[in-house]
C-alpha positions in Angstrom: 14.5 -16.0 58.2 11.5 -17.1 59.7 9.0 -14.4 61.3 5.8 -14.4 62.9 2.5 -13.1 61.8 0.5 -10.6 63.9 -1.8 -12.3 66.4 -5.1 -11.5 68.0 -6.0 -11.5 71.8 -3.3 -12.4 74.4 0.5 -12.5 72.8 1.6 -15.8 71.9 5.1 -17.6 71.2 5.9 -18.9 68.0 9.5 -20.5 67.8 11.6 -20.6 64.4 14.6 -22.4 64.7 15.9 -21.9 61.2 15.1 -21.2 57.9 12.6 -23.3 57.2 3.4 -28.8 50.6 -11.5 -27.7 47.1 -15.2 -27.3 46.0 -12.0 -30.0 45.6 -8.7 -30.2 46.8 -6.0 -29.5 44.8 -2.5 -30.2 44.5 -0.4 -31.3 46.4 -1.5 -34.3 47.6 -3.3 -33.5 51.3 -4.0 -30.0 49.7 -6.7 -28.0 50.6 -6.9 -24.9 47.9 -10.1 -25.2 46.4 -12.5 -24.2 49.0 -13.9 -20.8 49.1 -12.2 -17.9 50.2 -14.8 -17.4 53.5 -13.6 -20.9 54.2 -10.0 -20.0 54.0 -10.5 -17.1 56.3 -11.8 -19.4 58.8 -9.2 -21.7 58.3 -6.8 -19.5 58.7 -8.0 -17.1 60.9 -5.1 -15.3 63.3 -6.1 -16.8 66.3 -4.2 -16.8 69.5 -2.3 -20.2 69.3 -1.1 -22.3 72.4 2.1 -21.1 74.1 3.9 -24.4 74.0 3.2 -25.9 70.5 5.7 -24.6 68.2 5.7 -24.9 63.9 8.9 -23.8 61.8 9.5 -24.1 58.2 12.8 -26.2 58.1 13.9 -26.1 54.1 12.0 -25.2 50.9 13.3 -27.2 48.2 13.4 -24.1 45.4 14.9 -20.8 46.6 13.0 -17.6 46.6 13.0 -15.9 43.3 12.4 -19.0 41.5 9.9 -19.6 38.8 9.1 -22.8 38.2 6.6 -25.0 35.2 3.3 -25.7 35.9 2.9 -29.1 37.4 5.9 -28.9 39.0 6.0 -29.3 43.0 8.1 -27.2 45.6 8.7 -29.3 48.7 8.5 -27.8 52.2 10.0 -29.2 55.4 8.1 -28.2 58.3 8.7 -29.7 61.9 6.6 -29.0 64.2 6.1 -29.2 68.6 3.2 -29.8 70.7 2.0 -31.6 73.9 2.0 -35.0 73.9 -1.9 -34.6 74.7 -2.5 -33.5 70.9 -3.0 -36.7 69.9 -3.3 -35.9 66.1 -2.4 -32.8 64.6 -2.6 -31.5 60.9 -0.3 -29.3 59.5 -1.5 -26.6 56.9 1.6 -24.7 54.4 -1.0 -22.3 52.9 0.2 -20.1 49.7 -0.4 -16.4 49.9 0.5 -13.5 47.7 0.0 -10.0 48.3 -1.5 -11.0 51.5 -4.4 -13.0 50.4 -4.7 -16.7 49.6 -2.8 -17.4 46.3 -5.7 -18.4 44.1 -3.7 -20.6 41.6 -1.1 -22.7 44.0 -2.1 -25.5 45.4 -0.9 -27.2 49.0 -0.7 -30.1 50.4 -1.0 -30.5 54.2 0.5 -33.0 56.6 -0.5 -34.9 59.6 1.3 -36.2 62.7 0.6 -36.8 66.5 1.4 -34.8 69.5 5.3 -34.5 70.4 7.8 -33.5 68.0 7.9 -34.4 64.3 8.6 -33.3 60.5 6.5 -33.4 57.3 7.2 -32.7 53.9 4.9 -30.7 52.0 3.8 -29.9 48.4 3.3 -26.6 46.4 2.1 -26.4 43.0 0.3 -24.8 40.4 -1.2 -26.2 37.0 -1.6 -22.8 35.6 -0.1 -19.2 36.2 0.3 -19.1 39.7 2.7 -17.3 42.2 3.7 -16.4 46.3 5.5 -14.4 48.4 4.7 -15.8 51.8 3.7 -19.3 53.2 1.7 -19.0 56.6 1.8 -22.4 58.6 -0.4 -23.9 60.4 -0.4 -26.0 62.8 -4.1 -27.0 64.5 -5.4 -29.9 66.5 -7.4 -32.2 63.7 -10.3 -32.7 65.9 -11.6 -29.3 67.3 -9.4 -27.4 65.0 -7.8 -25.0 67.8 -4.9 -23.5 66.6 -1.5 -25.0 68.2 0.9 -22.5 66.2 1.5 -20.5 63.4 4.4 -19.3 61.5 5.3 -17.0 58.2 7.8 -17.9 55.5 8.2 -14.9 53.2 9.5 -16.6 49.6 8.6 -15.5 45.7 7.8 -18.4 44.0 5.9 -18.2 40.4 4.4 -21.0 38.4 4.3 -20.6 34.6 2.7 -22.4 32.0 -0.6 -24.3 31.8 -0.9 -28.4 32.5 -3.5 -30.5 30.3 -6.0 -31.7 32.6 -7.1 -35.3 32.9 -9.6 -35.0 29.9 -6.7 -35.0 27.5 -5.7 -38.5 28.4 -9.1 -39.9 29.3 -11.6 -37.9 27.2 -15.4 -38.7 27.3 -16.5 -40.5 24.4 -13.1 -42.9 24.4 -12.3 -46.0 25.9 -10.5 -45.6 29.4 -6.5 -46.4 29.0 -4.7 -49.6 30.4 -5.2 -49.3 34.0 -3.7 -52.2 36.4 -2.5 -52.2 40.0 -2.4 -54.4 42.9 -5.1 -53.1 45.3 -4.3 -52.5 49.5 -6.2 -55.6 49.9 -4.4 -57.8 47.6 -6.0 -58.0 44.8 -4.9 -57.4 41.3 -7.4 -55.0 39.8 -7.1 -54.9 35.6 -10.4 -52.3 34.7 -10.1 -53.6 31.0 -11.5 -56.6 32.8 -14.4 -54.8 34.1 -16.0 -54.5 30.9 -19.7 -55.7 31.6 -19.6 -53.7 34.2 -20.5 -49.8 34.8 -16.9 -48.5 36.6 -16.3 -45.3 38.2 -12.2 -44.6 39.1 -12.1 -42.1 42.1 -8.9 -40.0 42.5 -9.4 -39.3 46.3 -7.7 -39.2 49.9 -8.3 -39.0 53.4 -6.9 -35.9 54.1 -9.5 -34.2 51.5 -12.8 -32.4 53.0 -14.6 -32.9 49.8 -13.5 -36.5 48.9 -14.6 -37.2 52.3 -18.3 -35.6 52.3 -18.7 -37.3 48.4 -17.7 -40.6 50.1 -21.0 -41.3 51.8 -22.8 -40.7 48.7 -20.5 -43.3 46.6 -21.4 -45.6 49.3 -25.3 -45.5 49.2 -24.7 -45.8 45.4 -22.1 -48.7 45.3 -25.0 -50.8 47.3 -27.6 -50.4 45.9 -26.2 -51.3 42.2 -23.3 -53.2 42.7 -25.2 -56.4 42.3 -26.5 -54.9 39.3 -22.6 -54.6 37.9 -21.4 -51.1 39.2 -18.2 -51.4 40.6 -15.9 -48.5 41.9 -11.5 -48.4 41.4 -10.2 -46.1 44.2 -6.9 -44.4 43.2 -5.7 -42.7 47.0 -3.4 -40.0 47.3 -2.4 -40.9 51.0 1.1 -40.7 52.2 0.0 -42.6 55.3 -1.3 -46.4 54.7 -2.9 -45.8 58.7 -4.9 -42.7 57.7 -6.5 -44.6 54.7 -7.2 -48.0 56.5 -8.6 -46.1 59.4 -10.6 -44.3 56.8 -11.8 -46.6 54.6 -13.2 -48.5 57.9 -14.9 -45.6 59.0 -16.7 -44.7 56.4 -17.7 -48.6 55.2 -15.1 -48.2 51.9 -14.9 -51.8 50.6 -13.8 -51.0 46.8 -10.4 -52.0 45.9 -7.8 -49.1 46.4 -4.7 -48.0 45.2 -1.8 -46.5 47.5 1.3 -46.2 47.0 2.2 -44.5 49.7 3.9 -41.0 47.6 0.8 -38.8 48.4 0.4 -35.9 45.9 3.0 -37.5 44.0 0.9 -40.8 43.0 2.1 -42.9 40.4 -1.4 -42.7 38.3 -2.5 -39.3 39.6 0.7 -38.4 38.0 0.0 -40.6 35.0 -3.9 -39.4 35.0 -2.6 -35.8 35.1 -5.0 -35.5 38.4 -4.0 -32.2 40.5 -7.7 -31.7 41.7 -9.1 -34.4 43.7 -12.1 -35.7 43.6 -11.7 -36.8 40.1 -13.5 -39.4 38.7 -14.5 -40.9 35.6 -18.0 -42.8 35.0 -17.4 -45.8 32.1 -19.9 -47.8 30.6 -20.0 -51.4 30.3 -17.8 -51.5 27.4 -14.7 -49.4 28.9 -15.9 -45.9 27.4 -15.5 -42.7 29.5 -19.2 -41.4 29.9 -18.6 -38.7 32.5 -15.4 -37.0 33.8 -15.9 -34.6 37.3 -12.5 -32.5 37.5 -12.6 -31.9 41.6 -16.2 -34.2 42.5 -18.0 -37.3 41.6 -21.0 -35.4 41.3 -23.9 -35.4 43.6 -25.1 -38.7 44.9 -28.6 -38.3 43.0 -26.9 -37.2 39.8 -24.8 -40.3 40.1 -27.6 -42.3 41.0 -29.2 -41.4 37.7 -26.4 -41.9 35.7 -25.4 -45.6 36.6 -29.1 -46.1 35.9 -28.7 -45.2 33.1 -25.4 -46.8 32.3 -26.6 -50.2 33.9 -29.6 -50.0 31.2 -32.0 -48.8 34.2 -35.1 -46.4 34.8 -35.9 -44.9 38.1 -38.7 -46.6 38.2 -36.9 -50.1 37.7 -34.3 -49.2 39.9 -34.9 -51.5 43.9 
């Protein structure tokens, strides 16, 4: 059964048809867990939503009462109604146990345009982690006014702890065999970079901190990429429209990888990557130098570093 959770100001109409996936984002892919808890109030605020937009939870792939292994995903089915005016629209499954956000389990969040339409979702935990409620979301991605919202009471635990990236990638070793064809055609081999300094950014769109790091690997890719700094971009998109529209946006001209399986990425997967941003910084010899588990690091700290990498000062640096 689906029910409704209490609203504020005038009463408002949510519709369930049936029984219905921080400082980075974590997992699942278009997840949005690891912000702070004042930023998941906001986010998630009980506001009044609009009458005629309506969000149900269609099918959740475990049933309640499950526990399931760390790193594993459960799958939610949400469909979702609004005016045809809402011309993009982002869908938020968030975790929450005991009534407050479920610290441990990660979401991933969906994105559509105005009419009717269904997204699958992603709920996961890489530690201890467990819920017995998802509240969704559904907002306008622009302004962020609240189009609907809808409760989903489940019990879901997560047991058991997954190695992060570090464990296949640590610093002080060289990076493994990484080759893919890039959304521009390329074939990208980093074992052919060496010479070069190479950061590998797990990112994607959807992601509020990849996003604001994004400007900051820009400013640093020009001014050193003549000097040999080159950046792999590993995306955890599920839509190849978000990320081309994205990567032109924000002047993105690094070869990416997309596969189009969001949260479920072949080498996020591979990586062991449930926190994005994640990068690692190599050296011109292939040798993992720095590892961020959820950022790439402030744009001056990264600054410093390929300096340092590229065999730089400060004051050398143009």
């Amino acid at each position: 059964m689906t029910v409704s959770w209490p609203q504020k100001g005038p009463s408002a109409v949510v519709l369930a048809l049936g029984a219905l996936t921080c400082c980075c984002c974590a997992f699942g892919q278009n997840s949005e867990t690891n912000v702070t808890m004042e930023e998941l109030g906001h986010l998630f605020a009980f506001n009044p939503p609009i009458t005629n937009s309506t969000v149900e939870v269609v099918s959740v792939s475990s049933p309640s009462g499950t526990t399931l292994k760390a790193g594993n995903a459960l799958t939610v089915k949400i469909r979702f109604a609004c005016p045809e005016s809402e011309r993009n629209v982002t869908i938020f499954p968030q975790p929450y146990w005991q009534g407050r956000p479920s610290p441990n389990v990660h979401f991933s969040r969906g994105s559509g345009r105005g009419g009717t339409g269904e997204v699958a979702s992603d709920l996961g935990a890489d530690k201890p982690g467990q819920l017995d409620e998802i509240r969704v979301v559904l907002k306008n991605s622009s302004d962020g006014k609240v189009l609907a919202q809808v409760s989903y009471p489940t019990k879901i635990n997560w047991e058991g702890t997954v190695p992060g990236p570090e464990t296949i990638a640590p610093v002080g070793q060289s990076f493994p065999s990484l080759i893919f064809t890039s959304v521009q055609g390329e074939t990208v081999d980093v074992s052919k970079l060496k010479g070069s300094v190479v950061l590998i950014d797990f990112w994607a769109s959807w992601c509020g901190p990849c996003l604001r790091e994004i400007p900051h690997l820009v400013e640093v890719y020009k001014k050193f990429h003549s000097e040999g700094f080159e950046i792999v971009g590993i995306s955890l998109d599920s839509s190849r429209k978000d990320l081309d529209e994205t990567l032109t946006k924000l002047g993105v001209t690094w070869p990416q990888h997309f596969d189009g399986k969001g949260y479920k990425n072949e080498l996020s997967q591979r990586f062991l990557v449930t926190r994005i941003p994640t990068t690692f910084l190599l050296d011109r010899e292939g040798v993992v130098r720095r590892y961020d588990f959820g950022s790439s690091g402030d744009g001056q700290g990264l600054t410093a570093e390929v300096e340092t990498l590229l065999g730089k000062s400060a004051a050398q640096a143009p």
